[in-house]
N, C-alpha and C positions, 0 to 999 in steps of 0.2 A: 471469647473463644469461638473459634469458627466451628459449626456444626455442617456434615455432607453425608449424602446418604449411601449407601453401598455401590448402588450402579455408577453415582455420579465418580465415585470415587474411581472405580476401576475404569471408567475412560476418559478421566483427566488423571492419573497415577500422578507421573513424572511432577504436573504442577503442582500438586499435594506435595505432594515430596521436595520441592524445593520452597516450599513454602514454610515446610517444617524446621530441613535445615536453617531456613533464615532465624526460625527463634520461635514461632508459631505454630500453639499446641491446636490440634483438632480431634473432634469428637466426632466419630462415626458411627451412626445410627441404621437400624436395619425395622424399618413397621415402624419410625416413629419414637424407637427405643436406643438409648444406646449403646452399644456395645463393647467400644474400646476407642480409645482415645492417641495419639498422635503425637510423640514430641520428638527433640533431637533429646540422644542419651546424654547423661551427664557427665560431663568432663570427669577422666582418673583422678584418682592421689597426685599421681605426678604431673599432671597440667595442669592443677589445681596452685601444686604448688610453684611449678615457673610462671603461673599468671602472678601471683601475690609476689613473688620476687621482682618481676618487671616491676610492679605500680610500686613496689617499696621505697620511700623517698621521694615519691612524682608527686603528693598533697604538700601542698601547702597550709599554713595558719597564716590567715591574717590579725594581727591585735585591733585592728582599726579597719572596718571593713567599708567605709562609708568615705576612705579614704584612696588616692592612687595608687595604685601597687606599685606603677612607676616613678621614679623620681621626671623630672622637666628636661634634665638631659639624655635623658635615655631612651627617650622617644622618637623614634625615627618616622614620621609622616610625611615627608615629601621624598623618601624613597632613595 
């Protein structure tokens, strides 16, 4: 976790701020202490739950993992 100190913070804002959106919590410190900390809010109910709808079905099992997933004809390598 990225630690900055108050002043640093208020004349680079914007870059803090985009740093956090990307997913990057920060701790800001005032004398060496810290005082409050830095994240993106967490996703609603309902974003929560159209994320797990997307991925529902997108995992796979494999029973044999050490094996091809592809069969020999299903592989297109020369494009």
């Amino acid at each position: 976790m990225t630690q900055v100190n108050v002043t640093e913070l208020r004349q680079k804002l914007p870059a803090y701020l985009e740093r956090v959106r990307r997913g990057e919590r920060i701790r800001v410190t005032s004398r060496g202490r810290v005082i409050a900390e830095l994240s993106a809010p967490t996703p609603t109910a309902d974003q929560a739950t159209l994320a797990r709808k997307r991925l529902r079905g997108s995992v796979r099992r494999f029973e044999r993992p050490t094996e091809p997933v592809f069969g020999p004809r299903e592989w297109d390598v020369n494009g």
